[in-house]
Structures are given as C-alpha cells and as structure tokens.
C-alpha positions as CSV (number, residue, x, y, z in Angstrom):
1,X,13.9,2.6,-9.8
2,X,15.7,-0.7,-10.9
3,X,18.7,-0.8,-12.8
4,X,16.4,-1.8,-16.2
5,X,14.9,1.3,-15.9
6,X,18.0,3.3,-15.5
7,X,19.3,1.6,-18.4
8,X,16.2,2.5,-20.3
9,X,16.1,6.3,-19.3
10,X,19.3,6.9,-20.0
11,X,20.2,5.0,-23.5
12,X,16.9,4.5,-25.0
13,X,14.2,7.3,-23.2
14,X,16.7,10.5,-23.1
15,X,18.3,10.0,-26.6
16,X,14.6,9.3,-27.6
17,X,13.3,12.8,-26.4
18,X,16.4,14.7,-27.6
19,X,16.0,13.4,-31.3
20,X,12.2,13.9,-30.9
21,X,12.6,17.2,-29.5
22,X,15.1,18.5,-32.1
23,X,13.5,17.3,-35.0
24,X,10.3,19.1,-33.7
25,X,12.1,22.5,-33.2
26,X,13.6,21.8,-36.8
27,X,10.9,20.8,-38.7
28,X,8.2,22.3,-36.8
29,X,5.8,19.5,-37.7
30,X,3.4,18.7,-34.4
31,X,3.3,14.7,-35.0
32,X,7.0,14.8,-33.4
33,X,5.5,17.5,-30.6
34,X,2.7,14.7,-29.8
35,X,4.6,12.2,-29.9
36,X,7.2,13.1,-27.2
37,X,4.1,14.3,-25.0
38,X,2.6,10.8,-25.6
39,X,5.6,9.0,-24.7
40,X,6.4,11.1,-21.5
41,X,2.8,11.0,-20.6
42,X,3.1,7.3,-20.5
43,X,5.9,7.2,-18.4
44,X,4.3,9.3,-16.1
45,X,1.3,7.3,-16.3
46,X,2.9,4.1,-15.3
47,X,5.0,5.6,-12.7
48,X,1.6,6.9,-11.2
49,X,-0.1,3.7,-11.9
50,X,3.1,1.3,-10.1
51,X,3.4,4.0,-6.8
52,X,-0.6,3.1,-6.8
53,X,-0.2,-0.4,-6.8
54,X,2.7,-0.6,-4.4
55,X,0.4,1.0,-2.2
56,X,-2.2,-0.7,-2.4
57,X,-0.6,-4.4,-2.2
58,X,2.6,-3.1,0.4
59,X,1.5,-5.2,3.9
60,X,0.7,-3.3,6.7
61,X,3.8,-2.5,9.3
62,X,2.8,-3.0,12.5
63,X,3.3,-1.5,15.8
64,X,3.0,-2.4,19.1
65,X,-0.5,0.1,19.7
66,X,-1.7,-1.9,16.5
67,X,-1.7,-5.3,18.7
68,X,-4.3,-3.6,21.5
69,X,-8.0,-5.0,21.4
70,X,-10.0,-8.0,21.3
71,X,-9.4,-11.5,19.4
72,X,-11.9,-13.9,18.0
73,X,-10.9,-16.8,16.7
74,X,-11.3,-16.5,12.5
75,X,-13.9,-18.7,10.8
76,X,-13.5,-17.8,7.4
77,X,-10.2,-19.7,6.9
78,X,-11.7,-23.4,7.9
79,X,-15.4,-23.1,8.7
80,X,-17.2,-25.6,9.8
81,X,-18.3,-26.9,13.5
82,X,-14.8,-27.0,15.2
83,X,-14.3,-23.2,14.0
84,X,-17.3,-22.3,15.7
85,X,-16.7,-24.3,19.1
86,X,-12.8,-22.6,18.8
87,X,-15.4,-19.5,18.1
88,X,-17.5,-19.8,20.9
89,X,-14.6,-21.3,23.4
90,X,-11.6,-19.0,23.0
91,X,-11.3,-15.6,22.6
92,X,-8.9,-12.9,24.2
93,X,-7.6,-9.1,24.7
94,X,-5.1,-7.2,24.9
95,X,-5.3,-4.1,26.5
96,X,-3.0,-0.9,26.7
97,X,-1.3,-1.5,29.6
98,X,0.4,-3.9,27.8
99,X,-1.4,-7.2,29.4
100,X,-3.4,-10.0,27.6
101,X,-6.1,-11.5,28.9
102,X,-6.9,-15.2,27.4
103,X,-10.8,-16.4,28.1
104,X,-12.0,-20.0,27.9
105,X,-15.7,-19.2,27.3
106,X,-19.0,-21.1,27.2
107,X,-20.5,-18.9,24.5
108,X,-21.2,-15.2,26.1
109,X,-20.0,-17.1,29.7
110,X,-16.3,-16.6,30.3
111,X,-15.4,-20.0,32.4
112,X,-11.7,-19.5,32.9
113,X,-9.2,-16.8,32.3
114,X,-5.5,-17.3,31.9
115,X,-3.6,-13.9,32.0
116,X,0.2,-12.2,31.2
117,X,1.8,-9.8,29.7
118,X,3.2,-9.0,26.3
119,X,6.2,-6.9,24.4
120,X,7.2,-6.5,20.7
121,X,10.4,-6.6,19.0
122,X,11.5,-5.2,15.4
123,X,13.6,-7.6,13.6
124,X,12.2,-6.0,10.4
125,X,9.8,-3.1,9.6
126,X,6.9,-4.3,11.5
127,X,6.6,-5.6,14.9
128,X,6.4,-9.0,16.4
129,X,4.5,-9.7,19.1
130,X,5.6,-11.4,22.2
131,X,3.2,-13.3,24.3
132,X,5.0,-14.1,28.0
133,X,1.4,-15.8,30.4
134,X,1.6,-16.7,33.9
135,X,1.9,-20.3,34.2
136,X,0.3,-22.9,33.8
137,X,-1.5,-21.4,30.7
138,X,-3.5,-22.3,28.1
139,X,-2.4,-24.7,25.5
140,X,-3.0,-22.3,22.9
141,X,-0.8,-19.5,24.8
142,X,2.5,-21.7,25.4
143,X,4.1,-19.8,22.4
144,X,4.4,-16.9,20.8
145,X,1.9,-16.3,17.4
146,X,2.4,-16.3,13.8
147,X,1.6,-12.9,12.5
148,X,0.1,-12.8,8.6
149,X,0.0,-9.6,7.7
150,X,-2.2,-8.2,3.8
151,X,-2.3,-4.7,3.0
152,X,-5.2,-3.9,5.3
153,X,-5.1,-6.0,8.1
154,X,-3.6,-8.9,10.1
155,X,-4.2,-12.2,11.5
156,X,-2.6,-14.2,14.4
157,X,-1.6,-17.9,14.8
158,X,-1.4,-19.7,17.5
159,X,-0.1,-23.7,18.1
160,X,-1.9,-25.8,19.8
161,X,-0.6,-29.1,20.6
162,X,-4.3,-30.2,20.6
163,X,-6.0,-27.8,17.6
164,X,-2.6,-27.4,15.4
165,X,-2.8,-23.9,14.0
166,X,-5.8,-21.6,15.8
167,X,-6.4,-18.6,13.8
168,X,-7.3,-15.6,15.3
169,X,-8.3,-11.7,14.3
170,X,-9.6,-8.6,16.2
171,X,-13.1,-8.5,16.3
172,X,-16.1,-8.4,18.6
173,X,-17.4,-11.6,19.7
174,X,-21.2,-12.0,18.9
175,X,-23.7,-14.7,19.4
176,X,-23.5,-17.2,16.3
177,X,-26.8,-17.2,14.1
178,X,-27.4,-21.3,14.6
C-alpha cells in the first residue's frame, strides 16, 4: 500500500477501531459493534474492489511464445481505402522456430515473401521483440516494431519510410466484404 494509507491505518484506522471496540465492550450498545463492522467492511471492500481493477487495467506482459502467429495489418485504427490495400497487401507470421515470414500479397495471392529471424529481449517486465530479415527486405521490416500493449492484447508498429506508421495485430486474414 502507499505511504497515505499506512499513515491512515496506523493514526486514524487502528485508534479508530480500538476506541470503537472498547466503547462497545463497555457500553455494550450494538450501534458501536456495527459501526466498526461497517468501517472494516468497507476497507475490505475497497481493497477487493482496487486488486479488481488493477487487474483488470494492468497491460499484458509479454513473452516471447506470445509473439508466435499470424499478423494482419489493423483497420480499426485508420479505416479507410489505404488500410484495406495495407490489408490486402501485407501481412506476415511468425512461427515457433523462431522465424518470420513477411508476405507481399495480391489479396489471397502471396506475390513475394521476404524472410528472417527474430529474438526478444527484457528491458522491463515484458518482452520486446526483435525483428533481424535477410536483406534486402521490405520497407516495412527495416526496423524493429513498436509494441502497444492494453490489458488483453497487443498491437505492433512498424515504420515505413513510404506508409509512416503500419499497424499490425494477430489475426486471420479473410477476404474483405467490398
């Protein structure tokens, strides 16, 4: 807990439940009982209701096995006709012997594919992928991505010195609905 709370517990909260708990054994009343089970109770609900919360908003940490699968490039942050030709054009994998496969497509018709390999490292809690292709490569594989990480999943961004930022996210490619 933070050092407000510890402040709290110890001069305000335990003095509070001593007095409380005194003057109930004294005076046997029950509004002094009740009210120390209330005030606990609350604590106990808003220490239940925080460890909830963290859990629900804490990003997720990332390993390296988390990485493996296919890549579609993401629509839903700038839809619109050059999402879907990124959409239908570009897509890639990475399987679990550690190599990534990048596609240049013509909708369902993979044209091109530019291959490597790839490693993580773990500057913090979660791990950052490392993207090392056989050159030449594609303009959108000449660096490593940007990894955006929300409580449930993750998204990876790429440069392109042609596109700016391409956003990708594991999916399935399907046939767009035109």
């Amino acid at each position: 807990m933070g050092f407000g709370f510890n402040l709290f517990f110890v001069f305000i909260l335990v003095p509070l439940t001593g007095i409380l708990l005194v003057t109930w054994l004294l005076t046997r009343k029950k509004i002094f009982g009740k009210t120390l089970g209330l005030i606990w109770l609350g604590i106990f609900g808003l220490a239940l209701l925080s460890g909830i919360t963290q859990w629900l908003i804490a990003k997720t940490e990332l390993k390296k096995k988390d990485y493996y699968g296919e890549y579609i490039v993401n629509r839903d942050y700038f839809p619109g006709k050059q999402a879907d030709w990124q959409y239908e054009n570009f897509r890639f994998e990475i399987k679990e012997n550690d190599s990534i496969y990048f596609h240049v497509t013509d909708n369902e018709k993979i044209l091109k594919t530019y291959s490597g390999t790839i490693t993580t490292t773990k500057p913090y809690s979660s791990e950052r992928l490392i993207i090392n292709m056989e050159q030449p490569t594609h303009h959108i594989m000449t660096s490593n991505p940007t990894i955006y990480r929300s409580a449930w999943s993750f998204y990876l961004v790429f440069y392109s010195p042609k596109f700016n930022n391409v956003y990708f996210k594991k999916g399935q490619w399907k046939p767009l609905d035109k």
